[in-house]
DSSP file (Angstrom, degrees, kcal/mol; ACC not computed):
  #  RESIDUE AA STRUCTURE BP1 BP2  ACC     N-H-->O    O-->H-N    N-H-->O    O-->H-N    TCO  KAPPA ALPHA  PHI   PSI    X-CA   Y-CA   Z-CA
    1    1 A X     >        0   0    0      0, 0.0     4,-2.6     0, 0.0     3,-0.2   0.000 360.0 360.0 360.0   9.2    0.0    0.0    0.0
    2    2 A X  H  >  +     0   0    0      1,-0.3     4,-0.6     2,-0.2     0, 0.0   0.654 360.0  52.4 -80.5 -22.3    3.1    2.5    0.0
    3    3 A X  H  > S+     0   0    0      2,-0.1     4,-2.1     3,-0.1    -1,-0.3   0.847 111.2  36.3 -85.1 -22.4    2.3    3.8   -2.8
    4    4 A X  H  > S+     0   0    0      1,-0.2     4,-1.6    -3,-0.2    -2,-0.2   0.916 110.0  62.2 -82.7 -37.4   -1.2    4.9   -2.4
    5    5 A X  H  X S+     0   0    0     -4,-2.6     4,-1.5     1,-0.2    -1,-0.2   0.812 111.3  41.6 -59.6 -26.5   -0.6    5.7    0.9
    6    6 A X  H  X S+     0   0    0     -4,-0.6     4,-1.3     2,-0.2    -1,-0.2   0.764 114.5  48.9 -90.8 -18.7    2.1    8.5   -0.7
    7    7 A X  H >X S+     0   0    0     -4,-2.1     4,-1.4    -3,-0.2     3,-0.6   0.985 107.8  56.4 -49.6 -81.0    0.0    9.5   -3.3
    8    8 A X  H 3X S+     0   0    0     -4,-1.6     4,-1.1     1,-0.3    -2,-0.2   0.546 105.8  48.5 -18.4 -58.1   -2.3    9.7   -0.5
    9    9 A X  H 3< S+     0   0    0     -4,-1.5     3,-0.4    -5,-0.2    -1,-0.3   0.982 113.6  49.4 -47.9 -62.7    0.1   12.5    1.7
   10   10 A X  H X< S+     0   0    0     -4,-1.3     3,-1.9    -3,-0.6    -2,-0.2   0.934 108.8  47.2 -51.6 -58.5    0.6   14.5   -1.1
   11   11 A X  H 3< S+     0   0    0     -4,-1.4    -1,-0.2     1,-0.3    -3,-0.2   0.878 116.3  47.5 -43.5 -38.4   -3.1   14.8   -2.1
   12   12 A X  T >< S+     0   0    0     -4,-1.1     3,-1.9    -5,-0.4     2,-1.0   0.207  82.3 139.0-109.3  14.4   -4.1   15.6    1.3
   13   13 A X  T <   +     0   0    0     -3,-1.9     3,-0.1     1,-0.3    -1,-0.1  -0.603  68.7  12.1 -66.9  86.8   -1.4   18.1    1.9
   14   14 A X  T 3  S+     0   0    0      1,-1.0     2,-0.3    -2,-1.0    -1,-0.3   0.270 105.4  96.0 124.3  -9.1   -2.5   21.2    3.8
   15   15 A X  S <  S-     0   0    0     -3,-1.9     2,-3.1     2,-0.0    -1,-1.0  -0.879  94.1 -83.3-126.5 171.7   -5.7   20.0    4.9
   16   16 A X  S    S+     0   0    0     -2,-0.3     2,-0.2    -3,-0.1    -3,-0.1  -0.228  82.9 123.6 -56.9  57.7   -6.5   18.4    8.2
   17   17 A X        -     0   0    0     -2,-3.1     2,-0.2    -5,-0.3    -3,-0.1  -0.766  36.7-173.8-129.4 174.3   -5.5   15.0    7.4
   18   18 A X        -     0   0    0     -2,-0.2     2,-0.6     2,-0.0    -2,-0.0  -0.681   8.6-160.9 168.7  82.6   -2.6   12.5    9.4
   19   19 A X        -     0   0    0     -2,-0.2     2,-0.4   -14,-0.1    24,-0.1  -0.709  14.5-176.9-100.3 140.0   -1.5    9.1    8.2
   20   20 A X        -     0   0    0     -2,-0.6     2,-0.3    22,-0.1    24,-0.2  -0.951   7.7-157.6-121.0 127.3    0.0    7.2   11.1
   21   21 A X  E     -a   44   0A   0     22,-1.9    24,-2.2    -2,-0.4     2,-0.4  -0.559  14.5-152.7-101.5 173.0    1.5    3.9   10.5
   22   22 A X  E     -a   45   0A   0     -2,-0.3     2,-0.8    22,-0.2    24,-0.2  -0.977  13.4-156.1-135.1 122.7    2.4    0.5   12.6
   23   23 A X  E     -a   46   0A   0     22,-2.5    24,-1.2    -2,-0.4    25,-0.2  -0.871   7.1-169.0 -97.1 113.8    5.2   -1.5   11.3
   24   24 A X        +     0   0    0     -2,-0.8    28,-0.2    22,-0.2     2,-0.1   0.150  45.3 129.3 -93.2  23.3    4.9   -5.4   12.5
   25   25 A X        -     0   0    0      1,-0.1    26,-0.2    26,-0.1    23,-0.1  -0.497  58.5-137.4 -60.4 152.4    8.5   -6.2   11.3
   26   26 A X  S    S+     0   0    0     -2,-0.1     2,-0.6    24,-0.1    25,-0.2   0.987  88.4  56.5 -70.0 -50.0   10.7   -8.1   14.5
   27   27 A X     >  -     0   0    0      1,-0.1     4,-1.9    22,-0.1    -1,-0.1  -0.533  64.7-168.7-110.8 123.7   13.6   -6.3   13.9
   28   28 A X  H  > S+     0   0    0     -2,-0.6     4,-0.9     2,-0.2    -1,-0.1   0.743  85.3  56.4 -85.5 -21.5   13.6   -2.6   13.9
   29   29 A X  H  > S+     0   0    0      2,-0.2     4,-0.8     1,-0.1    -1,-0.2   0.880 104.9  54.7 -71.0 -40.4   17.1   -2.0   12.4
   30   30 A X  H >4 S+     0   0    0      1,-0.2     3,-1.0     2,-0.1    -2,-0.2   0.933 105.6  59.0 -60.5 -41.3   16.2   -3.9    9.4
   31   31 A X  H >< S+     0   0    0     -4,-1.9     3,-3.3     1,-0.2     4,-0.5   0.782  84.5  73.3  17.5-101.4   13.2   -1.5    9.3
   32   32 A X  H 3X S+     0   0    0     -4,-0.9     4,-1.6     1,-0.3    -1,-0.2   0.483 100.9  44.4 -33.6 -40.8   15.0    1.6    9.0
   33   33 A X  T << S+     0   0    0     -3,-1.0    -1,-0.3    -4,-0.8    -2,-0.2   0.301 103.5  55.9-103.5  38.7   16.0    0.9    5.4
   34   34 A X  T <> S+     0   0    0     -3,-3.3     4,-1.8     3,-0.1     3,-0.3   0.586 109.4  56.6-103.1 -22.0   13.0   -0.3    4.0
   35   35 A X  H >>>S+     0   0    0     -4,-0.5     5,-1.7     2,-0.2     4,-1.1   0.945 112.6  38.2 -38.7 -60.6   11.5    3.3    5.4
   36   36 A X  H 3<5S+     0   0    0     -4,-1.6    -1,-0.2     2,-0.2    -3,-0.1   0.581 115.5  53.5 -67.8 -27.6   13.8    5.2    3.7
   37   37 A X  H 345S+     0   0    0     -3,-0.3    -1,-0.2    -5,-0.2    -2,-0.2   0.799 119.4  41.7 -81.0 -29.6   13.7    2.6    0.2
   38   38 A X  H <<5S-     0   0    0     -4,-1.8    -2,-0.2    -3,-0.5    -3,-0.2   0.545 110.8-124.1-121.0  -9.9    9.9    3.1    0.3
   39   39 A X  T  <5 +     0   0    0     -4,-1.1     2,-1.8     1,-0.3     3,-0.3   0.940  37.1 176.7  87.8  49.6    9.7    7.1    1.2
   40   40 A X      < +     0   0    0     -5,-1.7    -1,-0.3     1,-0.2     4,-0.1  -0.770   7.4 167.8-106.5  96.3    7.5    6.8    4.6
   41   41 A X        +     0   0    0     -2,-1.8     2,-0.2     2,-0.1    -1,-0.2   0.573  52.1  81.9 -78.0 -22.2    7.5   10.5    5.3
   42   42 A X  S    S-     0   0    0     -3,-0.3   -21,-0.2     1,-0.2   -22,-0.1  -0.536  93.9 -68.1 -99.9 157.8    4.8    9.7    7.9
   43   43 A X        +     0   0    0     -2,-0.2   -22,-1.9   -24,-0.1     2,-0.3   0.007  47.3 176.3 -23.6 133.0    4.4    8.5   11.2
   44   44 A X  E     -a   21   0A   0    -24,-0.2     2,-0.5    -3,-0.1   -22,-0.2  -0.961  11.9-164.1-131.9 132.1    5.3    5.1   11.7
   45   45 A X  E     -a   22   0A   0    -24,-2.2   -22,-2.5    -2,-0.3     2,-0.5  -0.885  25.1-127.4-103.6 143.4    5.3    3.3   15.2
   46   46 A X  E     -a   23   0A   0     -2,-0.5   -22,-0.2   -24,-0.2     3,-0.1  -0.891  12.6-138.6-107.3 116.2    7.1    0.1   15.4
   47   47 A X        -     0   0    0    -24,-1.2     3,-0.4    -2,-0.5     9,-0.4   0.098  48.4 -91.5 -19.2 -18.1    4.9   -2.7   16.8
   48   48 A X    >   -     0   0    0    -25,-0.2     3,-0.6     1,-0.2    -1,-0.2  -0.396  44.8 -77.6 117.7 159.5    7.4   -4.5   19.0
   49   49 A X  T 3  S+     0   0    0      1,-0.2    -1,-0.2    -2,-0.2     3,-0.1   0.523 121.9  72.7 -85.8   5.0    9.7   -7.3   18.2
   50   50 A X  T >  S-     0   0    0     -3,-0.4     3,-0.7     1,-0.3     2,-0.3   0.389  87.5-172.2 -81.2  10.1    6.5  -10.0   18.6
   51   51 A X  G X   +     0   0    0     -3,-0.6     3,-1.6     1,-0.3    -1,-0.3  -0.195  62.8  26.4  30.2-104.8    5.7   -8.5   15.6
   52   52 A X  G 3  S+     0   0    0      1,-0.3    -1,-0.3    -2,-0.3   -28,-0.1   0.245 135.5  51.5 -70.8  18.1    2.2   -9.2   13.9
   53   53 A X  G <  S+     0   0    0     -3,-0.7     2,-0.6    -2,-0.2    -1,-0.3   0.065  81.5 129.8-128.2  12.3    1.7   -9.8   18.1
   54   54 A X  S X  S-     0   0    0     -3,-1.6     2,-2.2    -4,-0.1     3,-0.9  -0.791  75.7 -91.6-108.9 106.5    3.0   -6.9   19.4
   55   55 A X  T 3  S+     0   0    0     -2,-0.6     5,-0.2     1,-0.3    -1,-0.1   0.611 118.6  50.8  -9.9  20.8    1.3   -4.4   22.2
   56   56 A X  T 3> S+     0   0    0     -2,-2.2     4,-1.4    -9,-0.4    -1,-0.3   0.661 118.2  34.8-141.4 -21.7   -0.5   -2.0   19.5
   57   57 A X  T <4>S+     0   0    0     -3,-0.9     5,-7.1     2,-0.2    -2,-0.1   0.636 117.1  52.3 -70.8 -20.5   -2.2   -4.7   17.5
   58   58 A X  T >45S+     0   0    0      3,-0.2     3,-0.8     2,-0.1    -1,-0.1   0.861 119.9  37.3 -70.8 -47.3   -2.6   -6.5   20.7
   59   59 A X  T 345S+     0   0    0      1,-0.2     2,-1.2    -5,-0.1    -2,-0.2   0.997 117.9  49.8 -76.7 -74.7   -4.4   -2.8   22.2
   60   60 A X  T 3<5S-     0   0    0     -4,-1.4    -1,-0.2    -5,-0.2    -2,-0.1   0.023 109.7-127.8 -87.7  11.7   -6.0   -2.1   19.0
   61   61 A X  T < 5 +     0   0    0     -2,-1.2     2,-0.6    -3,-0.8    -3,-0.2   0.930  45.0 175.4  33.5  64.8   -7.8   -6.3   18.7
   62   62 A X      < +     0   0    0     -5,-7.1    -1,-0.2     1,-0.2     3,-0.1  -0.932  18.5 169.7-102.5 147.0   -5.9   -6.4   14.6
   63   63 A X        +     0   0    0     -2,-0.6     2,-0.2     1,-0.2    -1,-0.2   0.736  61.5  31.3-105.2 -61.6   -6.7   -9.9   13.6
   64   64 A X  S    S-     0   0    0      2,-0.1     2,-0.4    19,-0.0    -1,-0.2  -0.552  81.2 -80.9-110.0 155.4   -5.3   -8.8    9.8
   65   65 A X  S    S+     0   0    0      1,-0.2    19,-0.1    -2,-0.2    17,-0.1  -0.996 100.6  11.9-146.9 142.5   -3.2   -6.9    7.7
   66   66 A X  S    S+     0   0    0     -2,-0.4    17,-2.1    17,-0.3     2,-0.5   0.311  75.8 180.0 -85.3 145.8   -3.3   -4.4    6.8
   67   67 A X  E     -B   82   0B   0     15,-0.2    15,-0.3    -2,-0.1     2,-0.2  -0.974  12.5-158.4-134.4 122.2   -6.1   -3.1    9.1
   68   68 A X  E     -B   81   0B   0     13,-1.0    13,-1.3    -2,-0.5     2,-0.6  -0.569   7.5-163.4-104.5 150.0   -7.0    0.4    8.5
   69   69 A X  E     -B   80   0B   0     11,-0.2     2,-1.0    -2,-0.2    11,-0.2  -0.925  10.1-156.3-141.7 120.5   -9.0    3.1   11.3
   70   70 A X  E     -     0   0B   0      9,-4.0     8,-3.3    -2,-0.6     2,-0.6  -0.679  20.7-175.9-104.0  98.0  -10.2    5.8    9.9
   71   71 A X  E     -B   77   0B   0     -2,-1.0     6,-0.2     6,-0.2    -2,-0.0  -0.762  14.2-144.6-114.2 151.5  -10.4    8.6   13.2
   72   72 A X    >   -     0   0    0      4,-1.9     3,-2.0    -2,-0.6     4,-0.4  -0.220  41.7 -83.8 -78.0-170.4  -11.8   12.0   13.0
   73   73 A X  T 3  S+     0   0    0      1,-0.3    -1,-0.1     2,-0.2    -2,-0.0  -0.044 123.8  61.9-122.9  52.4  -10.4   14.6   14.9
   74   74 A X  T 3  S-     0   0    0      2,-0.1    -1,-0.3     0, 0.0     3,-0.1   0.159 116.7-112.6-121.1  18.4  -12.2   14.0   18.2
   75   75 A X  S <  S+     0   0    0     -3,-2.0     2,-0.6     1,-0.2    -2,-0.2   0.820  72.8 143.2  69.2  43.8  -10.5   11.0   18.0
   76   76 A X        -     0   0    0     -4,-0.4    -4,-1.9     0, 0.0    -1,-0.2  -0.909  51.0-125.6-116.6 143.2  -13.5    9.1   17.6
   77   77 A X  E     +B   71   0B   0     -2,-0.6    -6,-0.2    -6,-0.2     3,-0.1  -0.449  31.7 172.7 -88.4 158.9  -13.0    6.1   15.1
   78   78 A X  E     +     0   0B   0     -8,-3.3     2,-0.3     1,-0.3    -1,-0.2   0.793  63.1  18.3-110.9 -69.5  -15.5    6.0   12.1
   79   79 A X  E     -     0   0B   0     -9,-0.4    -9,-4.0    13,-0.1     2,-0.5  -0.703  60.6-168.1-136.1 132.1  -14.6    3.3    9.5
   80   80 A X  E     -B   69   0B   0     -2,-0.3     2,-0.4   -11,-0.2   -11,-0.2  -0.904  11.7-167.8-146.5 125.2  -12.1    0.1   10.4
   81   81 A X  E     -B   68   0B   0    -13,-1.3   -13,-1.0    -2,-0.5     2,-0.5  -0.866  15.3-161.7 -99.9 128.4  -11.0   -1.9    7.2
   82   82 A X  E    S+B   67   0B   0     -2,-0.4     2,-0.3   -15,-0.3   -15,-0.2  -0.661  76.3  16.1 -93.8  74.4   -9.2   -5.4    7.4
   83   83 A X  S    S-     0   0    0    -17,-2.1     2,-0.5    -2,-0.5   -17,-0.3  -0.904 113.6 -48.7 148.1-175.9   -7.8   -5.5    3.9
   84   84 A X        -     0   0    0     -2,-0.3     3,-0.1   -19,-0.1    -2,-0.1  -0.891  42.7-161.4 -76.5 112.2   -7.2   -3.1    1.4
   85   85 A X    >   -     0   0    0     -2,-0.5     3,-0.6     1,-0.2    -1,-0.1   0.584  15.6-162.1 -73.8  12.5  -10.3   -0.7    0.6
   86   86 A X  T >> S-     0   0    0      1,-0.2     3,-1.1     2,-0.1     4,-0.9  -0.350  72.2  -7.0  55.2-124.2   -9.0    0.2   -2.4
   87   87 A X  H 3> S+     0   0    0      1,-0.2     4,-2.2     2,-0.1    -1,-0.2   0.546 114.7  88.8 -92.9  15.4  -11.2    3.6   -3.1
   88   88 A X  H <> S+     0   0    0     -3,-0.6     4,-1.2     2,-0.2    -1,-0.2   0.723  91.8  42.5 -62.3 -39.2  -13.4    3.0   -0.3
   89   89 A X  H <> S+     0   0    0     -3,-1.1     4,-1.5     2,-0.2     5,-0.3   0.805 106.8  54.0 -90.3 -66.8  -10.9    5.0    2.0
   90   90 A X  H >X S+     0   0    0     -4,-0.9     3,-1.3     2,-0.2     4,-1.0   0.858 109.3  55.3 -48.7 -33.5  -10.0    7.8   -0.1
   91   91 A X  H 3X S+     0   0    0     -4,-2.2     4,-0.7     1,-0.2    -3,-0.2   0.920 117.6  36.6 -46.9 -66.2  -14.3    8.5   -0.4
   92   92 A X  H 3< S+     0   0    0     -4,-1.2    -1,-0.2     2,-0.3    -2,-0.2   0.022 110.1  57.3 -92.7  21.7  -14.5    8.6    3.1
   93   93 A X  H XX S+     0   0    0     -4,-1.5     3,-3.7    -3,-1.3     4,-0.8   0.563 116.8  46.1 -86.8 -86.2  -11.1   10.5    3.9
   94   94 A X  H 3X S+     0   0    0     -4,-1.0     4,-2.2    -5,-0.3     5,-0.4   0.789 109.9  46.6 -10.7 -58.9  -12.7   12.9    1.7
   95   95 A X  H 3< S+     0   0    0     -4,-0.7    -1,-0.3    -5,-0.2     4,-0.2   0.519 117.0  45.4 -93.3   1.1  -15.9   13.0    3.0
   96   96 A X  H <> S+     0   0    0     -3,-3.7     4,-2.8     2,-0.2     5,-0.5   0.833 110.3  52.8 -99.5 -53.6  -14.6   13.2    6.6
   97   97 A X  H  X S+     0   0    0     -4,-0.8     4,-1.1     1,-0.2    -2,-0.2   0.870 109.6  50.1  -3.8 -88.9  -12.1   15.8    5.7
   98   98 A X  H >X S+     0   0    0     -4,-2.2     4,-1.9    -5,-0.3     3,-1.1   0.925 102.5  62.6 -33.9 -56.9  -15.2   17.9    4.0
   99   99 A X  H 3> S+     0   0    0     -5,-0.4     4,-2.3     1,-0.3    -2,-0.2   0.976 110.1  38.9 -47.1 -70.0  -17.0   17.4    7.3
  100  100 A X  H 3< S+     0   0    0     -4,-2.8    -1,-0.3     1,-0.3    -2,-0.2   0.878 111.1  60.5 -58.5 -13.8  -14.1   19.5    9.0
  101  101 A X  H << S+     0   0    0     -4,-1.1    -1,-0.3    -3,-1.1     3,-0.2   0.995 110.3  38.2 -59.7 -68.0  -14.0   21.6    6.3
  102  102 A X  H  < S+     0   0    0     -4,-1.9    -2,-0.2     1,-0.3    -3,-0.1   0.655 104.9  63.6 -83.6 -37.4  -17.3   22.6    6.8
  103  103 A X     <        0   0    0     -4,-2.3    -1,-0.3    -5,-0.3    -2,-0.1   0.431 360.0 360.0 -79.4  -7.4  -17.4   22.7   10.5
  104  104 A X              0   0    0     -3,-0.2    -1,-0.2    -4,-0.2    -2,-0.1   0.272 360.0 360.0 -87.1 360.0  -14.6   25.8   10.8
């Protein structure tokens, strides 16, 4: 998803938007350069060394991956995907986005 997700910064650049990631690789130096090979300008929180087990997928009940949370910004979550939603997210990043828009 690293590329829509950087399409995805860019588009949304300048409006009220925040993509935060969780990386479930074990090892956290091997990480650092697939961040840097793959241009993840945005948060990313590293998951632990249990990896696809590790205390924020564990907090956060992810069964699958990628599992996406779409929260507005009273923190309240709206839409939670288990898969890709393909354009399913950007329509309703959009239509939450517009909500805030509107509400200012």
């Amino acid at each position: 998803m690293y590329p829509h997700e950087r399409s995805l910064v860019k588009k949304m650049e300048g409006k009220p938007f925040a993509l935060i990631g969780v990386n479930s690789d074990r090892d956290r130096e091997q990480l650092r350069p697939t961040l840097a090979k793959e241009q993840i300008t945005w948060r990313s929180f590293w998951n632990g060394a249990g990896g696809t087990n590790g205390p924020i997928s564990s907090a956060w009940s992810v069964t699958g991956w990628p599992t996406l949370y779409l929260i507005d910004q009273k923190g309240v979550i709206r839409r939670r995907w288990t898969g890709s939603p393909g354009e399913a997210l950007d329509r309703e990043i959009e239509t939450l986005v517009n909500e805030i828009a509107a509400s200012e």
